[in-house]
Phi, psi and omega in degrees: 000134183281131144298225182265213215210122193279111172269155174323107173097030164266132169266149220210161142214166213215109165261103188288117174275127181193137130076052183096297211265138166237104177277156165244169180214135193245129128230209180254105173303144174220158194262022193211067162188165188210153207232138220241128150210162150008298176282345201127196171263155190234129193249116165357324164276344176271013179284246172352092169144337194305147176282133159306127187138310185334145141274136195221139191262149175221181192305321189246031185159211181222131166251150186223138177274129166238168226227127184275168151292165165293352169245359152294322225265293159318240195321343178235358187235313176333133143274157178238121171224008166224163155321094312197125112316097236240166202325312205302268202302302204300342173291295174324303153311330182270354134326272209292356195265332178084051196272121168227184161309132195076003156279158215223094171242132168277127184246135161249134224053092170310285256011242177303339194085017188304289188289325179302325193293310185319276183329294195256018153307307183261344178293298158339108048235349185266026160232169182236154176227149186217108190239103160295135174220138150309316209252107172285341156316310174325292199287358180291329193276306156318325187283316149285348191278329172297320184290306207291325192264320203192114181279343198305303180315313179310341215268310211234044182211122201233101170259122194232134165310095215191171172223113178307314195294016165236303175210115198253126184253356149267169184230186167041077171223132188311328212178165151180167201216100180268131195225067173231167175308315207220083168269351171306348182248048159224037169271334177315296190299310172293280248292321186297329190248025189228157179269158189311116187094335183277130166332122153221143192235130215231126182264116164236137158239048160190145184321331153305309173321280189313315155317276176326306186304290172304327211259333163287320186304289167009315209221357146234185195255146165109020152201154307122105186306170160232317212195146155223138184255153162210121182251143173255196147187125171221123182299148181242135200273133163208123163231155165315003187235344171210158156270126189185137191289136199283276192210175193225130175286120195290189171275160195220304190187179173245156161220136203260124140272140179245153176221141199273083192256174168303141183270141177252000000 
C-alpha cells in the first residue's frame, strides 16, 4: 500500500545503500536541485510526487525515501538560535516529569522549542503548556520551528514573555521542567504554582550549576532532590563487514528531578 506522497519544499531523509553501508542525508527537497550522495547524484524531481518508502536506483546504489521522525525534524531541519536539549535527555525528561495526555506543564526557557515540541507532542490536545522565555526572539522561532512540524501543537501551548524566576501566573500545576542559567532563584516562585508531590525537573549543564542548585535544596524547605541523571547514548555502526559501537554521545548536561512537598 503507498503512503503519502513527498511534496515540493518537504524535509525529507533519504537513505542511501552502496556497497553494504548505508549513510542517510536529511535535507528539504525541491524538483529543480539536484543532490550530491555516495551513490551518485539524485536529482529533486525524481523525489517529488514519490511515496515516502520509495526506491530510486542510482549509479552506484540505491536510495530510499523516508518520511523524518520527530526527532530526525528536531536534530536536522529546527532552527537554533540557543543551546538545544537534544532527544536523549529530553525523552528522559518528559519521563521523569510524569508527562500524559491532558496535563498541564510549565517549561521555563522555550529557547529553540526543542523540549516544547517534546512536552505538547505528548500533553497535547486535552493538556496545556505554558513556556517562558525572557528573549521574545526565542519564542518567534519556537513557534516556527512547531509550525514546520504540527501547527495543530500551537492550539494548546501559551508562549509568554516573562522571567519565571519573578512571577508565574499559572497555579495547580501538573509538572514543570526548567533550562535557564539560575534555576535555583525559581524555586520560590514553581513551589507557588505546582501542585503539592509534583515533579520538577531541572536540565543543568555544569557541574558549578548542579553544585548551586543542590546546595539551595539542601538547605531549604518545600522540596526534595528524588534523582540527579547523567545520560549517555551509543550508536552500534553495522555494515557487512563488521558490527561495532560507533560513537558515545557527548556530554551534554545533568538532570535533577525535585519533588514539590509541604513546607514545615
Amino acid at each position: 500500500m503507498s503512503g503519502a506522497i513527498v511534496r515540493n519544499g518537504d524535509p525529507i531523509v533519504v537513505a542511501v545503500k552502496t556497497r553494504g553501508s548505508i549513510r542517510l542525508y536529511y535535507f528539504t527537497v525541491y524538483s529543480d536541485r539536484v543532490y550530491s550522495t555516495i551513490a551518485g547524484s539524485l536529482p529533486g524531481s525524481r523525489i517529488v510526487s514519490k511515496s515516502y518508502g520509495s526506491v530510486i536506483e542510482l549509479a552506484d546504489g540505491e536510495a530510499y525515501i523516508l518520511k523524518p521522525t520527530l526527532r530526525d525534524l528536531l536534530e536536522n531541519f529546527y532552527e537554533r538560535v540557543t543551546q538545544v536539549i537534544y532527544p536523549k535527555d529530553a525523552l528522559l525528561i518528559a519521563l521523569e516529569a510524569d508527562l500524559k495526555p491532558g496535563s498541564r506543564i510549565l517549561e521555563g526557557g522555550t529557547g529553540s522549542g526543542f523540549l516544547t515540541t517534546i512536552i505538547a507532542n505528548i500533553v497535547c490536545p486535552q493538556g496545556r503548556v505554558y513556556t517562558y522565555d525572557i528573549k521574545p526572539y526565542n519564542i518567534e522561532v519556537a513557534k516556527r520551528n512547531i509550525l514546520s512540524f504540527n501547527p495543530n501543537l500551537l492550539e494548546c501551548i501559551e508562549f509568554k514573555v516573562g522571567d519565571i524566576r519573578s512571577k508565574i501566573f499559572e497555579n495547580n500545576l501538573d509538572s514543570a521542567v526548567l533550562d535557564i542559567p539560575d534555576p535555583w532563584e525559581a524555586l520560590d516562585t514553581l513551589w507557588l504554582s505546582l501542585k503539592s508531590g509534583a515533579p520538577l525537573i531541572v536540565f543543568i549543564p555544569s557541574m558549578n550549576q548542579l553544585v548551586k542548585l543542590t546546595d539551595k535544596v539542601l538547605y531549604a524547605k518545600g522540596w526534595i532532590i528524588e534523582k540527579v541523571i547523567e545520560t549517555y547514548e551509543r550508536e552500534v555502526e553495522v555494515t557487512l563487514e563488521s558490527i561495532r559501537p560507533s560513537r558515545i554521545s557527548p556530554f551534554t548536561g545533568f538532570i535533577v528531578v525535585l519533588r514539590r512537598v509541604d513546607r514545615i
